[in-house]
N, C-alpha and C positions, 0 to 999 in steps of 0.2 A: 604458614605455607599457603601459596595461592594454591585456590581450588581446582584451578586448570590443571594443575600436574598430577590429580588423580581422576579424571574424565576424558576419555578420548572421545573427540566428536568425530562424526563420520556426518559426510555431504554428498548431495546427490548434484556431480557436476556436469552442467548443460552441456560444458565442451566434449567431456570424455562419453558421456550418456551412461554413467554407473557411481553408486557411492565411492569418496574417496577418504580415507583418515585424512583429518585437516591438519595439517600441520604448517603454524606460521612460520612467514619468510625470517620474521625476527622473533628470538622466543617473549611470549610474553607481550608482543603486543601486536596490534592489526590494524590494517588498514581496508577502509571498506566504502567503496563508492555506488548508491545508488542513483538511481536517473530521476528526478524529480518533475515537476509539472510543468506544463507548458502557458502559463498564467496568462490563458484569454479567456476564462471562462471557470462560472464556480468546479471546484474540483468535484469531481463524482465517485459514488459508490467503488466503482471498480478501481480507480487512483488510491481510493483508505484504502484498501485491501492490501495492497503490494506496501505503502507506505505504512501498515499497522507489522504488517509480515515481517520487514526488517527491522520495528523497534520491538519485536518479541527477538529478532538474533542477536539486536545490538546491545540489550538489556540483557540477556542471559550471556552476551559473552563480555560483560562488564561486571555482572553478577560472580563469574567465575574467575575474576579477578586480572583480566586480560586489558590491557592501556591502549582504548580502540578510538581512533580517528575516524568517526564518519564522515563522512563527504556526500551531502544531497544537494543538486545544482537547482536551480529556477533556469529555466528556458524562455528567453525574455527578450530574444531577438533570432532570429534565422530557421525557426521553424518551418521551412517551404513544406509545399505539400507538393507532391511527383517528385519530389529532389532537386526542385528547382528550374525543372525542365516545362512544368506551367503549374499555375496556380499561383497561391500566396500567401505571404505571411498571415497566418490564423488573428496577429497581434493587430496587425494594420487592418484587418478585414475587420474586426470587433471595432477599434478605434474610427474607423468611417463610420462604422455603424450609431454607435453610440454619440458620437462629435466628440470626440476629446483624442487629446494627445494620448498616442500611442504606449507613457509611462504613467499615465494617468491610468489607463487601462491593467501595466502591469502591477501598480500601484494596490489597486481595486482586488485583483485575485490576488496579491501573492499575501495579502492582510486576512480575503478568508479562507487559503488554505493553511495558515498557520491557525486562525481561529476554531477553523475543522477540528487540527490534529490537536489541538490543546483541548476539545470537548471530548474529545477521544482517548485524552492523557497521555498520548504520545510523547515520547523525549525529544527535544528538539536536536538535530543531528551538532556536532564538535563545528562543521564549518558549512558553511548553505553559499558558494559562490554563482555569481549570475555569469550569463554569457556576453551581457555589455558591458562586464567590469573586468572582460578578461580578453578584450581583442587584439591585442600585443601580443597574446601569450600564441595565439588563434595563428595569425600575420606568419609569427615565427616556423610555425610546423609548417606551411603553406610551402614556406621558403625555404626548406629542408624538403619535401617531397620534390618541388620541382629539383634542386639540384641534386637528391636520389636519382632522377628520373621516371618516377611515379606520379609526377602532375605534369600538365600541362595547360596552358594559359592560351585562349581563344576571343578576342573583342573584351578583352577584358573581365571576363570569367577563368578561374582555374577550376579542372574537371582532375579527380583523383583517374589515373588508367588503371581501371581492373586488371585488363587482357593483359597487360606488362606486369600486374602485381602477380596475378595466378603462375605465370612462367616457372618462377622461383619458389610461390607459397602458394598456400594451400587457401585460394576464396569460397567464402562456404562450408570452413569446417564446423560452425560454429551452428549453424540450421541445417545441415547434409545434404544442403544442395551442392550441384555441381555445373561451373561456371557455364560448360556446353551445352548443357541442359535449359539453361537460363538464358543463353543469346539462343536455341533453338527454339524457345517457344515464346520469344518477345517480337513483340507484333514490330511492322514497321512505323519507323515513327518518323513523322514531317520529315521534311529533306531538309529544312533552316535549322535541324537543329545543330547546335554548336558539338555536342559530343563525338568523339570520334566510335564510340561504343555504346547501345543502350544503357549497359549494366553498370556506365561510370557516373560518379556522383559528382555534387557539388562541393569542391573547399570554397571556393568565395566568388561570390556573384557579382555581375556592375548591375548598381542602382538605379534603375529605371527614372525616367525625370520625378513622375509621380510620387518615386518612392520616399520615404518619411525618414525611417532609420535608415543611415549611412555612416561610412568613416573612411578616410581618405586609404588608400593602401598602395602598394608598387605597379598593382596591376589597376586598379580604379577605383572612384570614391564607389563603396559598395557595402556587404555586408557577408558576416561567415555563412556556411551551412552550417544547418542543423548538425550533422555525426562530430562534427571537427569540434564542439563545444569541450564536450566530454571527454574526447580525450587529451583537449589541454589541460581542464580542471583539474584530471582523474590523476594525473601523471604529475602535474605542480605541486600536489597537496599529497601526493601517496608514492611519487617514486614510477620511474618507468616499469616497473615489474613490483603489482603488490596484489592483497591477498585475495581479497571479493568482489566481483562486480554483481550488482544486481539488480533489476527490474522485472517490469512486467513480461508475460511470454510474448505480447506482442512487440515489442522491442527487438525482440532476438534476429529478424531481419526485415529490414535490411541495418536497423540501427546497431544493433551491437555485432553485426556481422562488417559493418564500415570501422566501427574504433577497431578492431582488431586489423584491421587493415591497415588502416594510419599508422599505429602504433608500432606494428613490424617495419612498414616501408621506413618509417622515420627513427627509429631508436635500435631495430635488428633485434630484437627480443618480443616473446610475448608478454602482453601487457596484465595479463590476468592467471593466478592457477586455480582459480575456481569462480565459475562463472554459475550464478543462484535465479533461478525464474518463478514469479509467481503466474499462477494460471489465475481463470477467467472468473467473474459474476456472472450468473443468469438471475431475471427476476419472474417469478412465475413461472418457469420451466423455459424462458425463451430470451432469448441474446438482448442483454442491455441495448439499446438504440435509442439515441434521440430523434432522428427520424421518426420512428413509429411510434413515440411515445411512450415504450415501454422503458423506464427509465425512470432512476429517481436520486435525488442528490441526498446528500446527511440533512439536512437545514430540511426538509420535506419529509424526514423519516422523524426526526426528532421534534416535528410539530404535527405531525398526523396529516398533514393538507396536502395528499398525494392520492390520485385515485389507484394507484396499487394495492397497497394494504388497508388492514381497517381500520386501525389506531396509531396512535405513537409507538415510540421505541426509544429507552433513553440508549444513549451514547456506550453506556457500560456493556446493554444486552446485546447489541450490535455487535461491537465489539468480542464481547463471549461469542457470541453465533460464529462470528466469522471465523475465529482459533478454533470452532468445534470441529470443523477441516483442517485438512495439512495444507501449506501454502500452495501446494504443485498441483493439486486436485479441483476440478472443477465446482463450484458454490453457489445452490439455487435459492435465493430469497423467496420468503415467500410469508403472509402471515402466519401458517400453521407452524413453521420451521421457528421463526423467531418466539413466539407466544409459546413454544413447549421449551426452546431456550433461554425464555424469562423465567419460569417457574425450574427450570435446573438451576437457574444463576441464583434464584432466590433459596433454593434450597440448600445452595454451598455455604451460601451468607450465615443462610438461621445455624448450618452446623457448626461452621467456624466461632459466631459468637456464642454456639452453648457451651464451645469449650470451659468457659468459666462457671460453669453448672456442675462440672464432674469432681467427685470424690475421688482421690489417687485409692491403689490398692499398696498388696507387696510383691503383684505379679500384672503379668502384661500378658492378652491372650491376644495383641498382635504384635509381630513383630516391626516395631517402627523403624528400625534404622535400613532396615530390609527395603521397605514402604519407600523411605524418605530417596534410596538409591534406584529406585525405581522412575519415578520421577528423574532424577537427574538421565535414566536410562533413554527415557523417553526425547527429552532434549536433546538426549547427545546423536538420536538415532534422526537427522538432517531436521534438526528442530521437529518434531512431531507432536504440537499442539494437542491433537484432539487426545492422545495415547496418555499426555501429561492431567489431560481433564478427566480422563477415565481412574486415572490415579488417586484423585482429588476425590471425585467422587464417593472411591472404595473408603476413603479416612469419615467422607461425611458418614456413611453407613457404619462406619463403624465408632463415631463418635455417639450417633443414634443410639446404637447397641449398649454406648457406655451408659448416655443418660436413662436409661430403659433396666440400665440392671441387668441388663445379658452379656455382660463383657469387663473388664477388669484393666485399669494399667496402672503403672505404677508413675510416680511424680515425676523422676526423670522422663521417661518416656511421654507423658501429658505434656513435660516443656518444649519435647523434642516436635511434638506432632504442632505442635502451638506454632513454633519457628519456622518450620519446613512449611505449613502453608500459607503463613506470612510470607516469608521469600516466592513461594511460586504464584499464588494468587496475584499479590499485588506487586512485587520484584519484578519478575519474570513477565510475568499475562499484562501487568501494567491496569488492571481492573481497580476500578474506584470503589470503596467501600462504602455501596451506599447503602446502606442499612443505619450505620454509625454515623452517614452523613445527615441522617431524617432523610434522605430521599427516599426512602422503603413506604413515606407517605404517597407514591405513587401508586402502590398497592391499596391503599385506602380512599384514594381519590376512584379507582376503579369501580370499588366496591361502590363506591355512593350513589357514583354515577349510574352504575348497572342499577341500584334500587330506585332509581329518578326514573331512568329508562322503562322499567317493568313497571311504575304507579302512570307514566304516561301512556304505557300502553293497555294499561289498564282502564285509562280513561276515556280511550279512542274507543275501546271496545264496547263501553258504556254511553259512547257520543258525548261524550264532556269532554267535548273539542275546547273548551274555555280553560280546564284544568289542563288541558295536554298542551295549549298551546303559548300559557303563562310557563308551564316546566321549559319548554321550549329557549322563550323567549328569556327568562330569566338568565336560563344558562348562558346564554349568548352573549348577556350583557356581563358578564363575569368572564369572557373570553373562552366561554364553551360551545362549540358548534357542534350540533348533532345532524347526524345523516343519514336520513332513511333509504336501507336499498332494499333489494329481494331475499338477502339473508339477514337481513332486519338493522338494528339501528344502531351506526358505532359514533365515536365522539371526534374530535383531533380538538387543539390548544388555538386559539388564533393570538 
C-alpha cells in the first residue's frame, strides 16, 4: 500500500493565508509547477534555496509513493523589467554585453544552473519547458483574452486590462493588495504610454528595430511577457486547474498575482488550490545585493574565493544549513552559522555509520517506530525540514547512547532505525554521503592546513619570514591560497 494513504499532509497556502490538508485533484498523483530561472546570469544563492525547497517536497512526495509531474520552466525570452512599460530584456542586455548571441548566452547559464543543482544533488524536475519552445502555446491565450475581452491591442502591443479583470474577479487576492489601493498610489506615468491603466501588464509586445528575439504574430513581429510564459506551460503540462504552484516570495507580485489573472480571464477557473512560497537569503545579517556587494553565488561558497566568509563550504553543508530553516522563514548566512552546521552534519554522518558498531539486545529503551512516525510528522506539518532534523538528531544521541552502553535495542528495531534514516537523510534531505564518499577527507584537509597555519605563524613570530613564506608559497602552488586578515588566517581552493 502506498504510504500516502496513511500521512496527511497539511500546507501552508499563500492564497488562503492558513494551513490546508492537501488533498490531490486526482488521488494519487500531482501535479506541481515551479518558476524556474531567468538564464542571464550565474544562478545565485537565493535561486538554490527555493529551487533545493521544492526538491525536498518533490522528493518526499515521490517518497510517499505519489506519481508527481514536476514542471520547472527556464525563462529564456520576455523577461521585461517594469512589465514592459521600459527597460529590457535581462537576456539581450547580458548578450550586448558579452558579444554573443542572445542563445549563446541562454545556453551559458541554463548549463550552469543545472550544474549548480547536480553539486547540490537536486532531482532534476519530470519536464524543464522554455518560454521560446512554447510561443504558439503563448499566441493562443493572447487570442482567447482578447476575444474574452480582457486584452487589448494598442500599436502592436497587447496589454492584459486589470480594471475590467477586477469588475468580475478578485485582482490581488493572491498578495492582499487591493486594486484601488494600487492605482491610488501609482505615480503618473509619461503620457506616450500605451496602457490604458498603470496596473495593466504585457501579453505580447512589438519588437523594437534593435530588438534581437522576435516572432511574427497577429498583432506584430514581437515577443511574449514574462507572466503569460507560465501560465501556458503550467496549464499544457498540468491541466487548467492542478495541484502546486510554487516559487520564491518575491514572485508572489506582481508574477504569480498576473498568472492567476490570465488563467481565470482565459479558462473561468482557478488555476492553482495551493499556491507554496519560499522566503528570503540574508548574508551576514543584510539583504543579498549585487549592487553592494554583499552577495555570493554557489561556485564562490564551494571554492572559498569570496570575501564573505572564511573558508569553503562543500555543497552537502550548504544544503543541510539551509533545510536547518523551514522554507517560509527568513535565512541568515553567515560563517558561524554554516561551520556549527558542518560539525552537526558531520556528526549525523559519524552516527548514522556507527550503526554498524552496535550489538542488538532483547529489549529496546526507545521507542523507534514512535521515532520513525515522527519524522514523517514533521514532513507532513507543510514540509518542516529543521523539526525532521531535530528528529534525526534525537536517533544520533541515541545511537551514542547505544554505542556507549547506556541504551539497548533489539535487531528489529536497529534495522528499523538503519531504514528510516537512510530514507530521510538521503531520500527525503537528498544529502550526499560524504563520509562514505572519502569526502570526510575534507575534515582532514582542515586539520593539516590549520597545523601549516599555527607552524607559519609560529614562524612570523620567530621572524623566520623564509619558513613562513615557503609554507605560503608552497600551498599555493598545490592550489592553496591563504589569507591573512584581522581575525587571522583562513584558506579557500583556487
Amino acid at each position: 500500500m502506498s504510504l500516502y494513504k496513511n500521512q496527511q499532509i497539511q500546507l501552508y497556502n499563500s492564497l488562503t493565508k492558513q494551513k490546508e490538508d492537501f488533498v490531490p485533484i486526482h488521488e494519487g498523483a500531482i501535479g506541481m509547477y515551479v518558476c524556474g530561472p531567468t538564464v542571464y546570469s550565474n544562478v545565485h544563492m537565493g535561486n538554490c534555496r527555493t529551487f533545493l525547497s521544492f526538491d525536498l517536497i518533490f522528493r518526499y512526495l515521490k517518497h510517499l509513493g505519489y506519481k508527481v509531474r514536476y514542471v520547472r520552466n527556464i525563462t529564456d525570452a520576455g523577461h521585461l523589467e517594469n512589465d514592459g512599460e521600459s527597460g529590457d530584456d535581462p537576456i539581450l542586455k547580458k548578450a550586448r554585453i558579452e558579444q554573443l548571441e542572445p542563445m549563446e548566452v541562454v545556453q551559458k547559464y541554463t548549463l550552469d544552473f543545472h550544474e549548480t543543482m547536480a553539486k547540490f544533488n537536486a532531482l532534476p524536475p519530470s519536464i524543464e519547458p522554455t518560454a521560446t519552445g512554447h510561443i504558439i502555446e503563448q499566441i493562443e491565450i493572447v487570442e482567447k483574452l482578447l476575444a474574452e475581452g480582457y486584452a487589448y491591442e494598442k500599436n502592436g502591443s497587447v496589454y492584459f486590462d486589470v480594471v475590467k479583470f477586477n469588475e468580475d474577479h478578485a485582482y490581488g487576492k493572491l498578495s492582499g493588495r487591493l486594486l484601488e489601493d494600487m492605482i491610488t498610489n501609482t505615480r503618473e506615468l509619461a503620457a506616450q504610454s500605451e496602457k490604458k491603466n498603470p496596473q495593466d501588464f504585457a501579453l505580447w509586445k512589438k519588437a523594437e528595430p534593435q530588438h534581437i528575439m522576435r516572432w511574427p504574430s497577429p498583432w506584430s513581429d514581437g515577443f511574449p511577457g514574462w507572466h503569460l510564459e507560465c501560465t501556458a506551460m503550467s496549464t499544457k503540462y498540468l491541466g487548467e486547474t492542478f495541484d502546486i504552484h510554487g516559487g520564491g516570495m518575491d514572485l508572489k507580485f506582481p508574477h504569480h498575482e498576473c498568472e492567476i489573472a490570465q488563467a481565470e480571464a482565459s479558462n473561468h477557473k482557478s488555476p492553482v488550490n495551493y499556491w507554496l512560497h519560499t522566503n528570503m537569503l540574508t548574508l551576514n545579517g543584510k539583504k543579498m545585493s549585487k549592487s553592494t556587494g554583499n552577495n555570493i553565488l554557489p561556485g564562490e561558497l564551494f571554492s572559498g574565493e569570496n570575501n564573505a566568509l572564511g573558508r569553503t563550504f562543500s555543497p552537502s553543508v550548504a544544503k543541510f544549513f539551509m533545510f536547518q530553516a523551514h522554507y517560509r522563514s527568513i535565512l541568515d548566512f553567515s560563517n558561524d552559522a554554516l561551520e556549527a552546521s558542518e560539525k552537526g552534519f558531520n556528526r549525523l554522518l559519524d552516527a548514522y555509520h556507527g550503526i554498524a558498531e552496535i550489538s542488538t539486545s532483547s529489549s529496546s529503551t526507545m521507542n523507534v517506530q514512535a521515532w520513525k512516525q515522527s519524522c514523517y510528522d514533521a514532513m507532513n506539518d507543510d514540509f518542516n525540514s529543521p523539526i525532521l532534523i531535530a528528529q534525526l538528531f534525537e536517533a544520533a544521541k541515541f545511537i551514542n547512547a547505544l554505542k556507549d552502553g547506556n541504551a539497548t535495542i533489539t535487531a528489529s528495531d536497529l534495522q528499523l532505525l538503519n531504514e528510516t534514516l537512510t530514507v530521510f537523510i538521503f531520500d527525503v534531505l537528498g544529502l550526499e554521503d560524504t563520509k562514505s564518499k572519502g569526502d570526510g577527507s575534507v575534515d582532514k584537509l582542515d586539520g593539516a592546513i590549520a597545523l601549516l597555519i599555527q607552524l607559519r605563524n609560529q614562524a612570523r613570530e620567530n621572524k623566520d619570514f623564509a619558513t613562513s613564506d615557503t609554507i605560503r608559497d608552497q600551498l599555493q602552488e598545490v592550489g592553496i591560497q591563504l589569507k591573512d586578515g584581522k581575525d587571522g588566517t583562513t584558506y579557500s581552493l583556487s
